[in-house]
C-alpha positions as CSV (number, residue, x, y, z in Angstrom):
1,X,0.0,0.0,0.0
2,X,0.9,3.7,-0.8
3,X,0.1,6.6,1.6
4,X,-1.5,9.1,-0.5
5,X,-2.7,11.8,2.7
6,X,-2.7,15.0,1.3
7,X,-4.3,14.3,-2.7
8,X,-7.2,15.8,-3.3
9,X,-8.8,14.6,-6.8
10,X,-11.2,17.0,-6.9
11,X,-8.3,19.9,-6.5
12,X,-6.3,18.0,-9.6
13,X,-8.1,17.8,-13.4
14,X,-7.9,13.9,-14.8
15,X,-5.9,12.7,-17.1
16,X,-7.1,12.2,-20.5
17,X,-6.2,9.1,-22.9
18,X,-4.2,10.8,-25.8
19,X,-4.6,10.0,-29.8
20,X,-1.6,9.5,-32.1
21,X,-0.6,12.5,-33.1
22,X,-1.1,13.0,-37.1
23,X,1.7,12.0,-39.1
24,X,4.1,14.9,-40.3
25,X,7.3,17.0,-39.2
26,X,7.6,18.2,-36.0
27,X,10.2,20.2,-34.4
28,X,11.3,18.4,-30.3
29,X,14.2,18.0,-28.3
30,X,15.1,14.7,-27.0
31,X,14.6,15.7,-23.1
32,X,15.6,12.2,-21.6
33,X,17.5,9.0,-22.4
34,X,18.4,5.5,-20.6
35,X,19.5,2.2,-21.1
36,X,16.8,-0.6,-20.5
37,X,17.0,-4.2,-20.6
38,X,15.7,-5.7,-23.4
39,X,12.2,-8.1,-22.9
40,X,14.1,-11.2,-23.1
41,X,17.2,-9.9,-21.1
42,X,20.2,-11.0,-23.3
43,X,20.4,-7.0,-24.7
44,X,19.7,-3.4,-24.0
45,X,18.4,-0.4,-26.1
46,X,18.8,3.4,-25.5
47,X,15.1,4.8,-24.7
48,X,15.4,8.4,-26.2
49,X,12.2,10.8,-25.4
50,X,11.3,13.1,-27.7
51,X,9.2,16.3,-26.6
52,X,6.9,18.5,-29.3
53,X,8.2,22.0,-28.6
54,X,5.5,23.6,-31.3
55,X,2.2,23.8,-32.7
56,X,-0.9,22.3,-31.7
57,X,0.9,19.2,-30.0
58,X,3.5,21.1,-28.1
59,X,4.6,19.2,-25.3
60,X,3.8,16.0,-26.6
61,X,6.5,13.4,-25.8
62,X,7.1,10.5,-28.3
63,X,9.9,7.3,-27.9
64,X,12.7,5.7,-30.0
65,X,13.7,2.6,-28.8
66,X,17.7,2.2,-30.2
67,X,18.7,-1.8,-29.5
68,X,22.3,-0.9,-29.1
69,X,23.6,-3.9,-27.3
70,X,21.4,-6.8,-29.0
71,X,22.8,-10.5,-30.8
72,X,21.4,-9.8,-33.8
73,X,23.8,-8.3,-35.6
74,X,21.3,-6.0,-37.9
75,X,19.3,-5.0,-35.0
76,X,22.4,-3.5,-33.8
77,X,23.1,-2.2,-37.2
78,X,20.0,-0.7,-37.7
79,X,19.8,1.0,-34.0
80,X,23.7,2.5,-34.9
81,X,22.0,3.9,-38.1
82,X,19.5,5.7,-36.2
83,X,21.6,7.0,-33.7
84,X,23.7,8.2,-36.2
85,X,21.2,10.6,-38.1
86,X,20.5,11.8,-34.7
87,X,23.7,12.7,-33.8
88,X,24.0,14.6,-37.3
89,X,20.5,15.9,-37.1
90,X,21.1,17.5,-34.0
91,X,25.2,18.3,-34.5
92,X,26.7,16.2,-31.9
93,X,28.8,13.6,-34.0
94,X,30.7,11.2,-31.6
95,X,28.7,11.8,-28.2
96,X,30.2,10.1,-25.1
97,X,26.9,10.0,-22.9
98,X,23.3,10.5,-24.0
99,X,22.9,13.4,-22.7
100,X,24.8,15.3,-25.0
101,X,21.9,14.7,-27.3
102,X,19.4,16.5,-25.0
103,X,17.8,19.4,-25.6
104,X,19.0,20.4,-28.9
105,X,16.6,20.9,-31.6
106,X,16.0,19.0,-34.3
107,X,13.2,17.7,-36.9
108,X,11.4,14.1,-36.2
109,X,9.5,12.3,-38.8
110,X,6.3,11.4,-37.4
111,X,4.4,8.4,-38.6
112,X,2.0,5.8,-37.6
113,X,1.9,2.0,-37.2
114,X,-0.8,-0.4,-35.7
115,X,0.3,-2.1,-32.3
116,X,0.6,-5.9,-32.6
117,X,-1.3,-6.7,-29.0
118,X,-4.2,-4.3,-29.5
119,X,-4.3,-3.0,-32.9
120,X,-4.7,0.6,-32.2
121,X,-2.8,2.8,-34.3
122,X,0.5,4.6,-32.4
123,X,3.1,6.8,-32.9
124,X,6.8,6.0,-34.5
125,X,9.0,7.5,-35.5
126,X,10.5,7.5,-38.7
127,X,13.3,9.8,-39.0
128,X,14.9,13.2,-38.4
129,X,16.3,16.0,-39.5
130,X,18.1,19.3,-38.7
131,X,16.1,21.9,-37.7
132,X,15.8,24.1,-40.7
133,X,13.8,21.0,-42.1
134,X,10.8,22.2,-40.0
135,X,7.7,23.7,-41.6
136,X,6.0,25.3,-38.7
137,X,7.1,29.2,-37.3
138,X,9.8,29.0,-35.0
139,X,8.9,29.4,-31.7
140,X,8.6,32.1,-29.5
141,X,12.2,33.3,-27.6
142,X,12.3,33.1,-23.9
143,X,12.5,36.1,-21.8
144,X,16.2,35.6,-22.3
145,X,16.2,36.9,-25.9
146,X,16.5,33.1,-26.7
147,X,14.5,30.1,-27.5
148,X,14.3,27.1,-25.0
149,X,16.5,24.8,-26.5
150,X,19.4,27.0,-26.9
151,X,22.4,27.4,-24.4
């Protein structure tokens, strides 16, 4: 059991189940990353979350799941691939730690696919780009003179 003294539903709104968002180009930030083990154990992937910084969806967070330490040899092949037009989307090309991928702008690819245990449709994916690939207005700058993302 959990002590929960002090929550008050009724001072908190609900959460709401969110829809796929439509498939385009969006402009995000990865804002986290780790290293999971993989389902059957014998591997691990990098988790990378991606958060909408524009638009209607702004704030939306979406996953890539890199199998970077895997026995098949083109799992690993294709996660490397991935990671590398990250690192070139965002201009980071031989990172030492994840987090030198966070928080730097970049374009994502957004698609759909159906899930195999459900069959409702969900997000992936698909690939990314600098950020001059983006087709929606550049954000508004922070009271710094400068947008979120930058340093």
């Amino acid at each position: 059991m959990a002590n929960l003294t002090g929550f008050d539903a009724r001072q908190v709104d609900p959460a709401v189940g969110f829809d796929p968002i439509p498939a385009g180009k969006y402009l995000a930030i990865i804002s986290e990353s780790e290293f999971k083990p993989t389902k059957n154990g014998v591997g691990q992937y990098l988790q990378l979350t991606f958060q909408v910084l524009e638009g209607e969806h702004k704030g939306r967070l979406l996953w890539a799941r890199l199998n970077l330490d895997n026995p098949n040899e083109t799992t690993v092949k294709i996660a490397r691939a991935e990671l590398s037009a990250i690192c070139r989307a965002v201009g980071v090309m031989a990172p030492k730690d994840s987090v030198e991928l966070h928080n730097l702008p970049l374009v994502i690819k957004v698609g759909h696919k159906k899930r195999d245990d459900t069959g409702d449709l969900t997000n992936v994916i698909k690939g990314y780009e600098k950020k001059g690939a983006a087709t929606q207005p550049a954000p508004a700058a922070a009271g710094n003179g400068k947008a979120p993302w930058q340093r």
